[in-house]
SERO-4910 file (N, C-alpha, C, O; in steps of 0.05 Angstrom, whole numbers):
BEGIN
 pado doro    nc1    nc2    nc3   cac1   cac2   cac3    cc1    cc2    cc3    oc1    oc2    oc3
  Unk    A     17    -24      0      0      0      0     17     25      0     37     25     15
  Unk    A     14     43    -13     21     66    -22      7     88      2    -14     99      0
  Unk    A     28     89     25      7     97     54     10    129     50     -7    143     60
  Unk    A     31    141     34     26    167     25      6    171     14    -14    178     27
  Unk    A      6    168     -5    -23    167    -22    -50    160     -5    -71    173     -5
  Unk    A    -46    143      4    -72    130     21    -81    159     52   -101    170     61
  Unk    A    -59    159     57    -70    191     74    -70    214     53    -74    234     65
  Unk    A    -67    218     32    -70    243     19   -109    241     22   -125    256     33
  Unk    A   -111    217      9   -143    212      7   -162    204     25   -186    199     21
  Unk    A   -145    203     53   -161    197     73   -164    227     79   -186    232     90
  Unk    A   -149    248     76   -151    282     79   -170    292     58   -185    309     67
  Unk    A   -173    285     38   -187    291     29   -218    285     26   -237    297     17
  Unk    A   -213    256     39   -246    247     38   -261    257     66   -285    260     72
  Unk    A   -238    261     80   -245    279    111   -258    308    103   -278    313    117
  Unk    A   -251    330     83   -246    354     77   -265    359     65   -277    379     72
  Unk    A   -278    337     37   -297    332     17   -320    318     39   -337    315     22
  Unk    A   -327    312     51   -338    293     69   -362    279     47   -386    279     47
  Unk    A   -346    270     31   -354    248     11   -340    229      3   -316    234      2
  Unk    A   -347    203     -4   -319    174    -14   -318    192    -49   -299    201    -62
  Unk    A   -353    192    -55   -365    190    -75   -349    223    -91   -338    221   -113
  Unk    A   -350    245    -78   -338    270    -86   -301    257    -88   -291    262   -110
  Unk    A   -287    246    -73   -265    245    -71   -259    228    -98   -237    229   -108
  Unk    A   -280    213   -107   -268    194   -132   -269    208   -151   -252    209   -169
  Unk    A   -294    224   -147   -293    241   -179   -273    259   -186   -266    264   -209
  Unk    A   -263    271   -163   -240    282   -161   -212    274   -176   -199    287   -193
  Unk    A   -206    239   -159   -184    225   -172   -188    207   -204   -172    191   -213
  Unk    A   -213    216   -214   -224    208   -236   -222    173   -225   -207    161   -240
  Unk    A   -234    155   -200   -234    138   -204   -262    122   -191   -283    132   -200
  Unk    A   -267     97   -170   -288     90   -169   -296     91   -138   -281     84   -119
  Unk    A   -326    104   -136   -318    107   -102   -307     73    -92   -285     73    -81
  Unk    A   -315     57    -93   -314     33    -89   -283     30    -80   -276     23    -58
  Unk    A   -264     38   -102   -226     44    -92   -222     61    -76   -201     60    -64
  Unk    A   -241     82    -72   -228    107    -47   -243     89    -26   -232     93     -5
  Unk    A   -262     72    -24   -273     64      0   -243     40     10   -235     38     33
  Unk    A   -234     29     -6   -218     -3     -5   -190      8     11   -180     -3     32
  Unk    A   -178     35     -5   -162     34      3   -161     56     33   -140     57     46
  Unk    A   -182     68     39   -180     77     72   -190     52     85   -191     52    110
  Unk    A   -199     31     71   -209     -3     93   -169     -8    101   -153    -12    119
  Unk    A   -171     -3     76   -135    -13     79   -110     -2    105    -97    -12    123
  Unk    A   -113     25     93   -106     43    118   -116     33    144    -99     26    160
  Unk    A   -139     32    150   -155     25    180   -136     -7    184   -124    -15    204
  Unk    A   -138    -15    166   -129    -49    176    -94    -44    182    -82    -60    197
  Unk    A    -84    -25    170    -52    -20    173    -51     -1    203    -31     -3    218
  Unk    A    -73     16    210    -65     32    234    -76     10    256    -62      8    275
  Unk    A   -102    -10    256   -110    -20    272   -135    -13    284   -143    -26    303
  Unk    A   -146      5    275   -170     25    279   -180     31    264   -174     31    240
  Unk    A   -210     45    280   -225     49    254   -215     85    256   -211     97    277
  Unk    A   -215     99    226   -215    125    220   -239    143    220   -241    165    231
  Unk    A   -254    130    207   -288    140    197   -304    117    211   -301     92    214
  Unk    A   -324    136    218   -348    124    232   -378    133    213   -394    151    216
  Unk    A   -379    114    194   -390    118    166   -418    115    174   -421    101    195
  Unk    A   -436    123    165   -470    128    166   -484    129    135   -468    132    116
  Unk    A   -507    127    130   -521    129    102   -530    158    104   -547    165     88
  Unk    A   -520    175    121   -520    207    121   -493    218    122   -485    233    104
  Unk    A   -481    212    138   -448    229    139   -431    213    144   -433    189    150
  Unk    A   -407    230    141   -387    215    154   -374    226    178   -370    250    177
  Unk    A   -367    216    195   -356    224    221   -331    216    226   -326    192    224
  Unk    A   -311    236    233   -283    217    252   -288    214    285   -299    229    302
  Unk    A   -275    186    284   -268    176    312   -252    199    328   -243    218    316
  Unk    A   -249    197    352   -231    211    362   -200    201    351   -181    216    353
  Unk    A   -198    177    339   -170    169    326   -164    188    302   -147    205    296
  Unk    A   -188    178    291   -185    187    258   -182    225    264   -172    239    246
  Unk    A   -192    235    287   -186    263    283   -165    268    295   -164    292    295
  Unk    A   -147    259    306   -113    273    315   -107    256    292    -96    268    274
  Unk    A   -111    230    287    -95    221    250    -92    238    232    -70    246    222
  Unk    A   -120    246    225   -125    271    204   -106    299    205    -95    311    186
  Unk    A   -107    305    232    -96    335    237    -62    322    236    -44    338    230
  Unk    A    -56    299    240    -25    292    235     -9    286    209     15    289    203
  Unk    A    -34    277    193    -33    270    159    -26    302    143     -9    306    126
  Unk    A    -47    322    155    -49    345    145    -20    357    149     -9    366    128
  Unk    A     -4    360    176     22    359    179     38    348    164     54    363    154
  Unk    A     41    321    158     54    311    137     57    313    115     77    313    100
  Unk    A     31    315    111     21    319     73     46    348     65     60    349     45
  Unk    A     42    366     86     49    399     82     79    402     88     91    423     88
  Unk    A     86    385     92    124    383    108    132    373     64    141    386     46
  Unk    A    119    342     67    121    335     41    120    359     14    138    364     -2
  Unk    A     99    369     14     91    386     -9    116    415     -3    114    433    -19
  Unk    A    130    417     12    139    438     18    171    427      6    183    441    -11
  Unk    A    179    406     14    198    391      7    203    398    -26    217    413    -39
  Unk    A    183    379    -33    176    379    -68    189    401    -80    207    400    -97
  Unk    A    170    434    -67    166    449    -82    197    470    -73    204    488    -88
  Unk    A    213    465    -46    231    469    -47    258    458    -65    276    471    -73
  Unk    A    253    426    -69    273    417    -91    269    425   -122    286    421   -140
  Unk    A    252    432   -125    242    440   -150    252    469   -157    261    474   -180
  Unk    A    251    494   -134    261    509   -139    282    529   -128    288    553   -133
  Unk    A    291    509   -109    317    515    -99    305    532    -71    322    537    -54
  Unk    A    281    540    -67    272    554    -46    244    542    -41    233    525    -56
  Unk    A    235    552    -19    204    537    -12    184    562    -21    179    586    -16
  Unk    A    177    546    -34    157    572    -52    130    576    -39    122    560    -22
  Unk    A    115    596    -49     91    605    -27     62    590    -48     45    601    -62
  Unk    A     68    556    -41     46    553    -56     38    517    -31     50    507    -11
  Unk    A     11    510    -50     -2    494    -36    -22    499    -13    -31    522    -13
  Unk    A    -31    480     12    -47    488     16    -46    500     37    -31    490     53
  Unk    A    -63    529     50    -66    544     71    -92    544     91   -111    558     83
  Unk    A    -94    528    119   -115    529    125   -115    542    163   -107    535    185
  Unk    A   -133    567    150   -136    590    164   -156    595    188   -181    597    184
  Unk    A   -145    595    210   -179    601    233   -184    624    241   -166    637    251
  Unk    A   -202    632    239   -213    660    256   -239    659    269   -254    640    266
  Unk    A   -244    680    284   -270    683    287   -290    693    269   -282    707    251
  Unk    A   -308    690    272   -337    693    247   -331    717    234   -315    720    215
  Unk    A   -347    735    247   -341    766    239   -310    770    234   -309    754    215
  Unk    A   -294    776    235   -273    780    236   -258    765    209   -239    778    198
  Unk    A   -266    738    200   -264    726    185   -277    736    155   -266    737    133
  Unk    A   -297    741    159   -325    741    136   -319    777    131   -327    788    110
  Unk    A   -313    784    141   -317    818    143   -276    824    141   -270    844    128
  Unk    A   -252    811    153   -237    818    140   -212    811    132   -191    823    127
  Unk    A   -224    778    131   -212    767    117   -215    751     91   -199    750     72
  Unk    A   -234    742     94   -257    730     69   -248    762     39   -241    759     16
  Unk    A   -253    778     50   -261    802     28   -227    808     23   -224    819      1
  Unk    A   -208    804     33   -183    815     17   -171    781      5   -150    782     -7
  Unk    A   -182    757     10   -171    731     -1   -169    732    -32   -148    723    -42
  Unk    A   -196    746    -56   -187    749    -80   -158    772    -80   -144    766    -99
  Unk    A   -150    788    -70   -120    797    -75   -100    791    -74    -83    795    -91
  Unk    A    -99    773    -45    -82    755    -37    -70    737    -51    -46    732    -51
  Unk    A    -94    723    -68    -88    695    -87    -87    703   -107    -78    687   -124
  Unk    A    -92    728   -115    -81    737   -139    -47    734   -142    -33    724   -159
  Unk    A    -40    748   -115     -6    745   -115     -1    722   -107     22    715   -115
  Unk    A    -11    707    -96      5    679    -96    -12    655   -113    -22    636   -101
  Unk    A    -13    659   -132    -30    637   -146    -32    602   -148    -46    588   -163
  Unk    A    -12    593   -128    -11    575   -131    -22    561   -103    -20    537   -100
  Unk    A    -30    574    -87    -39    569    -59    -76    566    -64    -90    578    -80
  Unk    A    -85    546    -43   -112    535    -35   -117    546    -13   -101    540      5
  Unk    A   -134    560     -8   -144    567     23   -166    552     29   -183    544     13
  Unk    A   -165    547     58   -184    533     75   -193    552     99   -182    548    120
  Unk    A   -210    571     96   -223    590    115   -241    587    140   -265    592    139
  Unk    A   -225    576    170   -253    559    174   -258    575    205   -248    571    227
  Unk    A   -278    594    196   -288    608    216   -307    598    245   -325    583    245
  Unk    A   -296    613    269   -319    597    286   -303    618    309   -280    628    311
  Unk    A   -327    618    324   -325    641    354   -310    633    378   -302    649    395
  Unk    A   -307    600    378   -298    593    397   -260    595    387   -256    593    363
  Unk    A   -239    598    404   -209    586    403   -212    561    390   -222    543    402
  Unk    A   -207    560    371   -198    535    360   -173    514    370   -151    522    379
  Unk    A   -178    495    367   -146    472    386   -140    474    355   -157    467    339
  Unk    A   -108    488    344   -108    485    325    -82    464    313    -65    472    298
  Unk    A    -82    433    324    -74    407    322    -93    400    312    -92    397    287
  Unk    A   -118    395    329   -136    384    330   -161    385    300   -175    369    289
  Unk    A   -155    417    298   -173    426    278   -149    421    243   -154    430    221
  Unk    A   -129    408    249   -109    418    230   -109    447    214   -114    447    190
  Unk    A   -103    474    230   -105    503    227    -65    498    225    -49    487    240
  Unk    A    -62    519    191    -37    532    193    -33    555    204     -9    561    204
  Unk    A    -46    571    213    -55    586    229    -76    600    232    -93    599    214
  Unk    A    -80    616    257   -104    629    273   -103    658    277    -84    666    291
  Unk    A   -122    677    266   -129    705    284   -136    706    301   -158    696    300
  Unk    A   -130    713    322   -150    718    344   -143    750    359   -122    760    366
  Unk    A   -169    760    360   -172    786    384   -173    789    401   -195    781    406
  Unk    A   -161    800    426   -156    800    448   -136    795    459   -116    792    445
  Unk    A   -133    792    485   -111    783    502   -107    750    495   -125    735    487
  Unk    A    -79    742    500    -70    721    500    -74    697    523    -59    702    543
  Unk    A    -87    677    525    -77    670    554    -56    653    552    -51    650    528
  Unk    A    -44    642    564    -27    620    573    -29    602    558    -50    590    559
  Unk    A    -11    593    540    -16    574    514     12    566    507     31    581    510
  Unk    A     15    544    498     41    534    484     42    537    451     58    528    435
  Unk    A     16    554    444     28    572    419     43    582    412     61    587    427
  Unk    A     44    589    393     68    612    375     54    643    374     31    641    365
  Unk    A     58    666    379     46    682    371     65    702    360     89    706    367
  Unk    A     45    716    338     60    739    330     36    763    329     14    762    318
  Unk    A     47    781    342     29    809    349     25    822    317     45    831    306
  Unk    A      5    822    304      0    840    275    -13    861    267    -15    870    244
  Unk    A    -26    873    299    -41    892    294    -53    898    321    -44    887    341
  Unk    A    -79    922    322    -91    926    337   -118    928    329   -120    926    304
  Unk    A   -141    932    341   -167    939    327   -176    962    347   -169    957    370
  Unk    A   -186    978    345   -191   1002    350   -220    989    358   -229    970    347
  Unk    A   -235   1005    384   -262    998    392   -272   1025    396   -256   1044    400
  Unk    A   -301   1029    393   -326   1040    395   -342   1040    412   -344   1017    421
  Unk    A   -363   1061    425   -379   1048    437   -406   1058    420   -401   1078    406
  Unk    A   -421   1052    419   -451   1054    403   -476   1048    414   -482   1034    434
  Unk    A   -492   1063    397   -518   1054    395   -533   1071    379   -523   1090    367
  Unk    A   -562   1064    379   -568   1065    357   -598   1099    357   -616   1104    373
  Unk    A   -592   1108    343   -616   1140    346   -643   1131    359   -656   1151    365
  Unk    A   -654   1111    365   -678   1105    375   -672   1100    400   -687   1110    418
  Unk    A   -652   1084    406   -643   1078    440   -634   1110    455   -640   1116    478
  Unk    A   -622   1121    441   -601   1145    450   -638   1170    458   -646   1183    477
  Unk    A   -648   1165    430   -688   1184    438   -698   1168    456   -711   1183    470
  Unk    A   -699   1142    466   -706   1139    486   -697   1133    515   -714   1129    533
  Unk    A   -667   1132    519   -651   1134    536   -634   1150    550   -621   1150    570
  Unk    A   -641   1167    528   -617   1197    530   -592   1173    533   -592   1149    539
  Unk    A   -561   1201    523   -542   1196    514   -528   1193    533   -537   1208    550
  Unk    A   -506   1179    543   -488   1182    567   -464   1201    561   -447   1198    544
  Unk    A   -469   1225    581   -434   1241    578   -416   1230    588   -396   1236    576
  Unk    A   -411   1213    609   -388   1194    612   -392   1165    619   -412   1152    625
  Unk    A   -364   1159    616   -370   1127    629   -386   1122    651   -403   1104    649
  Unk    A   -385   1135    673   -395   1128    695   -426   1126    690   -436   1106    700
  Unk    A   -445   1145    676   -463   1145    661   -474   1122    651   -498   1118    651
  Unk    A   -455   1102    639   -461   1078    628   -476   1051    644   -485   1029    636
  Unk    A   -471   1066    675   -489   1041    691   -524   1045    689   -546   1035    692
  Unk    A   -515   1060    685   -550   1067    677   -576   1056    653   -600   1054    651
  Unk    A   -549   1049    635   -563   1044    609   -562   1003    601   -550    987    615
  Unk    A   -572    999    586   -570    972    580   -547    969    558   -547    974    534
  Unk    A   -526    959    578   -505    954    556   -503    914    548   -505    894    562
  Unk    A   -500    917    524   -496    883    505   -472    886    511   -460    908    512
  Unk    A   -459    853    519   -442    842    524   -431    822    504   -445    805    493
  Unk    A   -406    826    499   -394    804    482   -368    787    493   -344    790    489
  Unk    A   -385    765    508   -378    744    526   -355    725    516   -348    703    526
  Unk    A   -345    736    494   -310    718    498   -288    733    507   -264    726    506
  Unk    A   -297    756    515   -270    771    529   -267    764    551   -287    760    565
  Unk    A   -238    760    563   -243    756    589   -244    783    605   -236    779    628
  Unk    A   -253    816    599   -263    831    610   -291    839    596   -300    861    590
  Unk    A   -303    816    593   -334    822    576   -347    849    597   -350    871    586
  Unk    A   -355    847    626   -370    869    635   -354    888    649   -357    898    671
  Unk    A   -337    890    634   -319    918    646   -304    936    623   -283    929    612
  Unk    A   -314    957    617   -306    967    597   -287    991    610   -289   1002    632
  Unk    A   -269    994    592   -249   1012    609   -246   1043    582   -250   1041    557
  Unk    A   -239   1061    594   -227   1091    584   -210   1101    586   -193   1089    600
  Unk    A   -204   1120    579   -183   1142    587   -184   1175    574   -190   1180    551
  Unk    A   -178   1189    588   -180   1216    574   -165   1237    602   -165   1238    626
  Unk    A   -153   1252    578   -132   1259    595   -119   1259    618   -115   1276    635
  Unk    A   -110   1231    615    -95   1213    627   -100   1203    656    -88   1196    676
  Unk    A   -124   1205    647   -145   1189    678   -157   1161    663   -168   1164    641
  Unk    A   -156   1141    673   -174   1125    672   -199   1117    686   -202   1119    710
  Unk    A   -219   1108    667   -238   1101    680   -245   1067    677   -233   1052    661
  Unk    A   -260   1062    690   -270   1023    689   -301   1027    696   -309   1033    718
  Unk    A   -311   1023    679   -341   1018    690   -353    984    690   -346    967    674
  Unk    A   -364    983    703   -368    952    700   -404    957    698   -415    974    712
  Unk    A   -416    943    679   -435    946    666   -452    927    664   -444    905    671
  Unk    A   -482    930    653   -490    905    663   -519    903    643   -528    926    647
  Unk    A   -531    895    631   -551    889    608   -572    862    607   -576    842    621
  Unk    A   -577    867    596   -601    845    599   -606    823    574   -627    811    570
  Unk    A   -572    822    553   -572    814    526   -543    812    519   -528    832    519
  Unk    A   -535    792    514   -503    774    507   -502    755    493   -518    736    489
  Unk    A   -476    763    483   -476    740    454   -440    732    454   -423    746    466
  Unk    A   -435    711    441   -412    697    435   -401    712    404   -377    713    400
  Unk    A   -416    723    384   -413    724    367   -417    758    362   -433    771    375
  Unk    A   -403    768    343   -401    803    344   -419    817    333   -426    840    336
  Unk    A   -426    798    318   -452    802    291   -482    803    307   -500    820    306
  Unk    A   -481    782    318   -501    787    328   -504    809    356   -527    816    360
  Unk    A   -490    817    367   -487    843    377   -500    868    364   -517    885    367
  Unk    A   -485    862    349   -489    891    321   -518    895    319   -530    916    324
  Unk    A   -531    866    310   -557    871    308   -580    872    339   -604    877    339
  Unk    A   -566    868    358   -584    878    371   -575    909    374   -595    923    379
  Unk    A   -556    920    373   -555    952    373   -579    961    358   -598    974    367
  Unk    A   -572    948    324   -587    960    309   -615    964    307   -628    981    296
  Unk    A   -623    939    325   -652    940    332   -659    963    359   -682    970    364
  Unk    A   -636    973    374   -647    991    384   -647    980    420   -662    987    439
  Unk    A   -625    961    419   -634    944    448   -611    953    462   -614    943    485
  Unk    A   -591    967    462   -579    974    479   -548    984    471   -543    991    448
  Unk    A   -533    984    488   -496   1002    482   -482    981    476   -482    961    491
  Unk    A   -463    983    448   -440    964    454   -419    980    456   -420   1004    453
  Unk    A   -395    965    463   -363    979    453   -353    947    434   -346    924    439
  Unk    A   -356    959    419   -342    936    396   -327    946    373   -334    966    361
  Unk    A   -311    934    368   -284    943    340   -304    955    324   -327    948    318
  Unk    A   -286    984    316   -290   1007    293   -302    985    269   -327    981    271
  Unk    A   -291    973    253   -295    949    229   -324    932    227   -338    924    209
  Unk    A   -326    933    259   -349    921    258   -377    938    249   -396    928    235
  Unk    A   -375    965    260   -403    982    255   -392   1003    231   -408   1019    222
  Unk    A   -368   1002    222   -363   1018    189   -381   1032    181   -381   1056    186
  Unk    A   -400   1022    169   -415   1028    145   -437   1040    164   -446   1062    162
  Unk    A   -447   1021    186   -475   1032    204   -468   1063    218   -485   1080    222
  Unk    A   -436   1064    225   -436   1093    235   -435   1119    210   -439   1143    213
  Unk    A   -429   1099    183   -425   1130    157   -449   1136    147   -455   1156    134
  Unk    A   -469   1109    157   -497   1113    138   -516   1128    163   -536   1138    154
  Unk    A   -515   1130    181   -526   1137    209   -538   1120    217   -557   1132    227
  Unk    A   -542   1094    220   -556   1071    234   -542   1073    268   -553   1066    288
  Unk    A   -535   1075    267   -515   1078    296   -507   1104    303   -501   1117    283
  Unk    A   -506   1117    325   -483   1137    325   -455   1128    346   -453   1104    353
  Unk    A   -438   1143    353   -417   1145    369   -426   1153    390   -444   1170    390
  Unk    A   -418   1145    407   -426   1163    441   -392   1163    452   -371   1153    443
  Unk    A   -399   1179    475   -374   1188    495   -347   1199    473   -325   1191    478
  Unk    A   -348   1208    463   -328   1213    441   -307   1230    455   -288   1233    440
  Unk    A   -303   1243    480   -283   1251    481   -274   1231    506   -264   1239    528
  Unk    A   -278   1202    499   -259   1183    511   -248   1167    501   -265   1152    490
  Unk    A   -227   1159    497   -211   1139    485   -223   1116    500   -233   1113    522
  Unk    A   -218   1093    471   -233   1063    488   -199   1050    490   -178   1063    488
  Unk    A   -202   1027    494   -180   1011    500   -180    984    478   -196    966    476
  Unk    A   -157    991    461   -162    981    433   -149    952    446   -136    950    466
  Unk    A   -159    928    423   -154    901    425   -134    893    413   -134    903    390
  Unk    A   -114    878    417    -89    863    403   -104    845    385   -122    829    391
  Unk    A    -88    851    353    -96    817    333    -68    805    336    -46    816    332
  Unk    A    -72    778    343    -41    759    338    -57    741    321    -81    737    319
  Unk    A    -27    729    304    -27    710    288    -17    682    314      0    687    331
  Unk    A    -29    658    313    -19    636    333    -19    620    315    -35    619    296
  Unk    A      6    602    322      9    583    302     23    563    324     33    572    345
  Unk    A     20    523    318     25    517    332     54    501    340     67    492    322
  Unk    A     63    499    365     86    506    375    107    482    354    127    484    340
  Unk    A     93    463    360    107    443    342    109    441    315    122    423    304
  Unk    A     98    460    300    101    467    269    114    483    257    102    504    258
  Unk    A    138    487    242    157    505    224    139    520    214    122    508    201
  Unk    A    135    554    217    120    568    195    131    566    170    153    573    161
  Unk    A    109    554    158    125    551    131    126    583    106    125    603    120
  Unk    A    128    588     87    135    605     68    106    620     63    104    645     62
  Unk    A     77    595     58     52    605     57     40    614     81     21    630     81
  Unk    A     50    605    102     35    617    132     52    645    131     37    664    134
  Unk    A     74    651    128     92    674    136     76    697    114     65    717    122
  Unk    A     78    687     88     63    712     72     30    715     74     16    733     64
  Unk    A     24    701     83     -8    706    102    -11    728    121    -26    747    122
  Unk    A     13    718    141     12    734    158     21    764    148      9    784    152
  Unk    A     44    762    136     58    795    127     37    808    108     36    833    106
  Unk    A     21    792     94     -1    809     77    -27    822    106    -37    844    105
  Unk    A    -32    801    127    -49    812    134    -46    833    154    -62    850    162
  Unk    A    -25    828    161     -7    850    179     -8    875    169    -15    895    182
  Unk    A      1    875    141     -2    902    127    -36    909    124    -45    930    131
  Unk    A    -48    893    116    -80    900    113    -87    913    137   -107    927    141
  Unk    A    -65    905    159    -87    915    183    -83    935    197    -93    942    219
  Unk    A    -62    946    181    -40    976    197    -72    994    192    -87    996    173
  Unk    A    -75   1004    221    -88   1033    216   -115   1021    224   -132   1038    225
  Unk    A   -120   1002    228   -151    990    231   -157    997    252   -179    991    262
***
């Protein structure tokens, strides 16, 4: 058995979550993509896929297998394309985690530029609110906003995001506006519960700080949906400039407290500790690093 090969297509029938898509792919019969992951299973000793007449599922085996194959596959393809041209070239495949918003809003929208300059690279975009385990998830790397905690990641600092606080002309006519932080216990502020300072929003203005700790009746995991409860009129956020763009130029939102500085969020790139950044993760990151000066 050809066990290279046989994990290229066990990655891919994981990825495609089809036998039937992966054959048409290798122009051959699902019946041979099914034989030869029977084959694989009988060579590791386990089962990989936990097969259904609806989906396919990995074992807890078959998913640290998968996320280890994906390692391999990418050490290999890097090899190749380094003997080939004397350097490791910025191609093959790239697979990227972020969170939702953040993903879909700014990274999703600069990927046609990106692959314009590197044309020989595959992206795998795979958004979700929670930290990703990114072994587990096979991620060549991760965005994430906020503080860092305690991790045997890799990080590299690429930016900052600038925050807001808001709401929307119907809340502000029926709430009246807050002139300062302290003001803000008063009002119904939305919470966005993956920070680990979700109800404490902090300030500063000339060179006093303030901390208000705040408190609402409406929280979400996800930023988007924040947004829309502003927009409906349900209460204050402080969330990244990027996120309300367009709602603060078109007037759906306004700005409040404006002569206070908020306390902007760190973006790092994490990548994991046991993996060489390779040539495609490094110009990922230096493209989005640059995308994100000034945000």
């Amino acid at each position: 058995m050809d066990k290279l090969n046989a994990m290229a297509i066990f990655v891919r029938v994981v990825e495609r979550g089809s036998f039937s898509a992966v054959a048409r792919e290798l122009r051959t019969s699902q019946p041979t993509v099914s034989k030869i992951l029977k084959a694989l299973e009988t060579e590791l000793g386990g089962k990989l896929i936990a097969r259904s007449t609806r989906q396919l599922s990995l074992t807890d085996e078959g998913q640290r297998y998968y996320a280890q194959c994906r390692q391999i596959l990418a050490a290999v393809d890097n090899a190749e394309h380094s003997f080939q041209s004397g350097r490791e070239q910025v191609a093959g495949s790239l697979r990227i985690g972020s969170s939702v918003s953040f993903g879909r809003l700014l990274i999703a929208s600069r990927l046609p530029d990106f692959l314009a300059r590197y044309p020989q690279l595959d992206i795998d975009l795979q958004l979700n609110d929670q930290n990703q385990d990114l072994v587990e998830e096979g991620l060549d790397v991760s965005l994430r906003i906020g503080e860092l905690g305690d991790s045997t990641l890799i990080a590299r600092r690429i930016g900052d995001t600038r925050r807001v606080t808001v709401a929307s002309p119907a809340y502000l006519t029926r709430r009246g506006e807050p002139q300062t932080p302290g003001q803000l216990s008063e009002h119904n502020c939305l919470q966005f519960n993956l920070l680990s300072s979700q109800n404490l929003w902090h300030y500063e203005k000339d060179g006093q700080r303030y901390s208000v700790r705040i408190k609402g009746n409406a929280q979400s995991n996800n930023s988007e949906a924040i947004r829309e409860m502003v927009l409906g009129g349900l209460g204050v956020a402080l969330s990244p400039v990027w996120l309300f763009a367009e709602d603060l130029e078109a007037g759906r939102v306004a700005a409040i407290l404006p002569g206070y500085q908020t306390q902007s969020l760190p973006i790092h790139a994490v990548f994991p500790a046991n993996r060489r950044q390779s040539a495609r993760v490094k110009a990922f990151v230096d493209y989005m690093s640059d995308a994100l000066r000034g945000l």
